[in-house]
C-alpha positions in Angstrom: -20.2 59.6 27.2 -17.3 61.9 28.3 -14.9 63.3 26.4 -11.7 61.5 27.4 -13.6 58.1 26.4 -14.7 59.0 23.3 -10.8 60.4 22.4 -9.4 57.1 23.8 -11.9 55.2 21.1 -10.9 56.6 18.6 -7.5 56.5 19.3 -8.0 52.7 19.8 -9.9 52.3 16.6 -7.4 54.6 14.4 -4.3 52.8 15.9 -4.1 50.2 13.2 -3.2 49.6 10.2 -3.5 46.6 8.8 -1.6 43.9 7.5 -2.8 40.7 6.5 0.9 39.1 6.0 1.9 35.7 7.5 4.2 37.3 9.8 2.4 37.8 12.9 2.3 41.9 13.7 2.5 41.5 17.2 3.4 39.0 19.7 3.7 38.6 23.5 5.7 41.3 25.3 5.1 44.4 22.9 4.5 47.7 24.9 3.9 50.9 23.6 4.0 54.6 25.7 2.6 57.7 24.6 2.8 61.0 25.8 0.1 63.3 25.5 -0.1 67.3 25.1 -2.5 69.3 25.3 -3.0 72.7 22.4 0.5 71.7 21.7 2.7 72.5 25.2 1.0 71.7 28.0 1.8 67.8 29.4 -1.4 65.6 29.6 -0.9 62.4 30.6 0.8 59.0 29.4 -0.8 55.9 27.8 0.7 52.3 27.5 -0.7 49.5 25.6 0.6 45.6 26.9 0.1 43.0 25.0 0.6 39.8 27.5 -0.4 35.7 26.8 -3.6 34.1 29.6 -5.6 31.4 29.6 -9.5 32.0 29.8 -12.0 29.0 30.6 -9.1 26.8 29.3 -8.3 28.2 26.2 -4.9 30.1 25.9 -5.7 34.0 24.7 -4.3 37.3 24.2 -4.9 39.7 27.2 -4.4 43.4 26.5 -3.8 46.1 29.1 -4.5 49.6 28.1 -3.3 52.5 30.9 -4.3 55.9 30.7 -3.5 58.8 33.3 -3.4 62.5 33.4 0.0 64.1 34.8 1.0 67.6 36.0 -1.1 70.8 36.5 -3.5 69.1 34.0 -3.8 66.7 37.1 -5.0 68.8 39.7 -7.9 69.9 37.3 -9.2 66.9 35.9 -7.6 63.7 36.8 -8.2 60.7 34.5 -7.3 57.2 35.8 -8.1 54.8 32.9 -7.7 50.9 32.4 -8.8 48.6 29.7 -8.7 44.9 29.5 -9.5 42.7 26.7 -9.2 38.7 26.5 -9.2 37.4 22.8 -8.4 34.5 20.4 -5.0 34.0 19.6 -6.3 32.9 16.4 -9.7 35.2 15.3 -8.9 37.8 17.7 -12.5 37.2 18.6 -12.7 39.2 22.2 -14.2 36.8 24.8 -14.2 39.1 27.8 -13.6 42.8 28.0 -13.4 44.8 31.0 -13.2 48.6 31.8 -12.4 50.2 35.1 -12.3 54.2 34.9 -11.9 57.3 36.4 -12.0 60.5 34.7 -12.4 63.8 36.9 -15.0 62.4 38.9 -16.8 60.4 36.7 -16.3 56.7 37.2 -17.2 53.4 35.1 -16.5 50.1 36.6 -17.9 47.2 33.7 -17.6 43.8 32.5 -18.7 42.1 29.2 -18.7 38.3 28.1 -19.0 37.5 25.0 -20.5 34.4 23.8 -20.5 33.1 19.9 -23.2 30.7 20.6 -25.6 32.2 21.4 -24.4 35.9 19.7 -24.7 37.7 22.7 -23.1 39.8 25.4 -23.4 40.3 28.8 -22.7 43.4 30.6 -22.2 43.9 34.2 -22.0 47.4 35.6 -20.4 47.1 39.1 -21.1 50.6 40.0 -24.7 50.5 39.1 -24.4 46.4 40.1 -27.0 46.0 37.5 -26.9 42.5 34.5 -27.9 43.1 30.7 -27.8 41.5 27.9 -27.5 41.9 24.2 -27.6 41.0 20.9 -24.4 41.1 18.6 -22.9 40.3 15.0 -19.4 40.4 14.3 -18.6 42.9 16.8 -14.7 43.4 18.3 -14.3 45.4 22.1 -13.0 48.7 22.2 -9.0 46.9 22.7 -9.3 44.3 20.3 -10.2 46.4 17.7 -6.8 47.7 17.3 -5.2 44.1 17.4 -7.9 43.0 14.8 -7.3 45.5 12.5 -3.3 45.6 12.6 -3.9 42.2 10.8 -5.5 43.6 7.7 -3.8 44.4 4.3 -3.8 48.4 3.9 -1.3 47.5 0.8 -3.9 47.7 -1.9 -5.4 50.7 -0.2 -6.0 54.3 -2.0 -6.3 57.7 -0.7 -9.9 58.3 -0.1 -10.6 54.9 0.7 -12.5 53.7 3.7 -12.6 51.0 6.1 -15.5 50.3 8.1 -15.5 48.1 11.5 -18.3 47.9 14.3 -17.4 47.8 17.9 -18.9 47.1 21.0 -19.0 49.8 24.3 -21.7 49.9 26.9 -24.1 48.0 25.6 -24.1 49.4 22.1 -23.1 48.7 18.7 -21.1 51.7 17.2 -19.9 51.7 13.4 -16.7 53.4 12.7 -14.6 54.3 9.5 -11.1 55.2 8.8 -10.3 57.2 5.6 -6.8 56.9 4.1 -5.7 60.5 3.6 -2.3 59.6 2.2 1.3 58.2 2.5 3.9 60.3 4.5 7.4 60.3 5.7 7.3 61.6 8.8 10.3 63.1 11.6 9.6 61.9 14.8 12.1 61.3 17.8 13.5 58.4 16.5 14.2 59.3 12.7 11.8 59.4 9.7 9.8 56.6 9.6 7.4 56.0 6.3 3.5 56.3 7.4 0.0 55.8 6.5 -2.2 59.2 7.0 -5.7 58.1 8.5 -8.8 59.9 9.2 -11.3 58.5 11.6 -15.0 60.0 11.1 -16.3 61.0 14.1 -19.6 62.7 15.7 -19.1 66.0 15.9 -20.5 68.1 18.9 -19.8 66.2 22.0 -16.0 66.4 21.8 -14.6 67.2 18.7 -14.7 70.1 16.6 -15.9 68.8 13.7 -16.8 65.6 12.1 -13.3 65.0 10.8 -11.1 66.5 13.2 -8.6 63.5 13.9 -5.9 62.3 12.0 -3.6 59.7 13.2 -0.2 58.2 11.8 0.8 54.7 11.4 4.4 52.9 10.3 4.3 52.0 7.4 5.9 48.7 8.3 5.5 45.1 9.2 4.2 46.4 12.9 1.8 49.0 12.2 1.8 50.8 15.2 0.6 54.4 15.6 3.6 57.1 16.2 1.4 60.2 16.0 -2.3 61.6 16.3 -3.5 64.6 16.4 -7.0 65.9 17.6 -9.1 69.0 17.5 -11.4 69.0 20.6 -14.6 71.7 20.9 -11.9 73.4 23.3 -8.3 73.3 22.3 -6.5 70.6 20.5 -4.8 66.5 21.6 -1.6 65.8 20.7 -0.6 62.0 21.4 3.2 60.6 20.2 4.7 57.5 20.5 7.2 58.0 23.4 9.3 54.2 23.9 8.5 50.8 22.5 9.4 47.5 23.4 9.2 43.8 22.1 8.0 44.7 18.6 7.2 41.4 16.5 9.2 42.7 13.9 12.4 45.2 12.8 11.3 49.3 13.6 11.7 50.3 9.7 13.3 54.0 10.5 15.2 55.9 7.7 18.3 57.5 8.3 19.8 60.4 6.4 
């Protein structure tokens, strides 16, 4: 798996933060743009996550769109052209149908899976390789719904140390993933202070990052939960990703001003 992938999943699964209130924490319309650096001052790329409404076999659903592209010099060396789609329940946030179409300095990925609860399997299709499979699964969410799914969580009670744990499903495999709570910050960002939870996801070490606990991500501290900083060590330099413009939040932007 290359290394922009593996970054981009665990920046989906660390972008979350959980709140299992009866307000919903997002809604149709919300769009989020980050900017991405790269050991701190060279320009990387841009990311945008879409949250939009679709109807699927009938049934209305969620339909996420997540971008990613390289931009400048970092370009010409290694050009990453990235899109995620996921179809889920408005109501479970069960994902029914997740698609991933990528291009990342050569390396391409053009899939499909669909999901189906009665008979707890997926299917795959690889386009590229135009090969079928199919697979067994539990409660599972795709690599986009994850974040949606766990934005509805209660991190209230949580404690520094603690640890959430959530499997999700990429190429045919199951992988488990936690978060550790590192703390409660206040952090200055472009818009003001804004209160935050501190999260660590545990990754593998070797392949990409420097070691197994290299990540740490930030999250309001709020009725949206959305991530406004990360910051990862790679085996070669460092990722920095910040929230850059928002739109159509489901709720007020709590930001403190002096």
């Amino acid at each position: 798996m290359k290394k922009r992938t593996l970054l981009f999943i665990a920046i989906c699964l660390t972008l979350s933060s959980f709140s299992q209130e009866k307000t919903t924490v997002f809604k149709k319309g919300e769009w989020l743009r980050f900017k991405m650096s790269y050991s701190g001052f060279l320009k990387a790329g841009n990311a945008t996550l879409t949250v939009k409404e679709d109807t699927l076999n009938g049934k209305e659903v969620f339909h996420v769109v997540g971008k990613g592209w390289t931009t400048g010099i970092i370009k010409w060396f290694f050009k990453v052209d990235d899109t995620y789609q996921s179809y889920f329940d408005k109501t479970t946030l069960k994902p029914y149908l997740f698609k991933r179409n990528i291009y990342e300095g050569g390396y391409r990925i053009n899939r499909e899976v669909q999901f189906n609860y009665t008979t707890n399997t997926a299917l795959v299709k690889d386009f590229k390789l135009n090969t079928t499979n199919t697979v067994s699964i539990g409660n599972i969410q795709d690599m986009m719904s994850s974040f949606y799914y766990l934005r509805n969580h209660d991190a209230s009670q949580l404690k520094d140390g603690d640890e959430i744990a959530l499997d999700m499903f990429l190429d045919s495999q199951i992988y488990p993933f936690k978060l550790r709570l590192l703390g409660r910050e206040t952090l200055k960002t472009r818009f003001g202070k804004i209160k935050t939870l501190r999260f660590r996801p545990l990754v593998q070490a070797g392949r990409v990052f420097k070691e197994n606990e290299s990540v740490t991500i930030w999250i309001t501290e709020d009725s949206n939960k959305i991530p406004i900083k990360l910051v990862a060590k790679l085996a070669v330099g460092s990722l920095r990703a910040e929230l850059d413009a928002y739109k159509g939040l489901a709720n007020s932007f709590e930001i403190i001003y002096d």
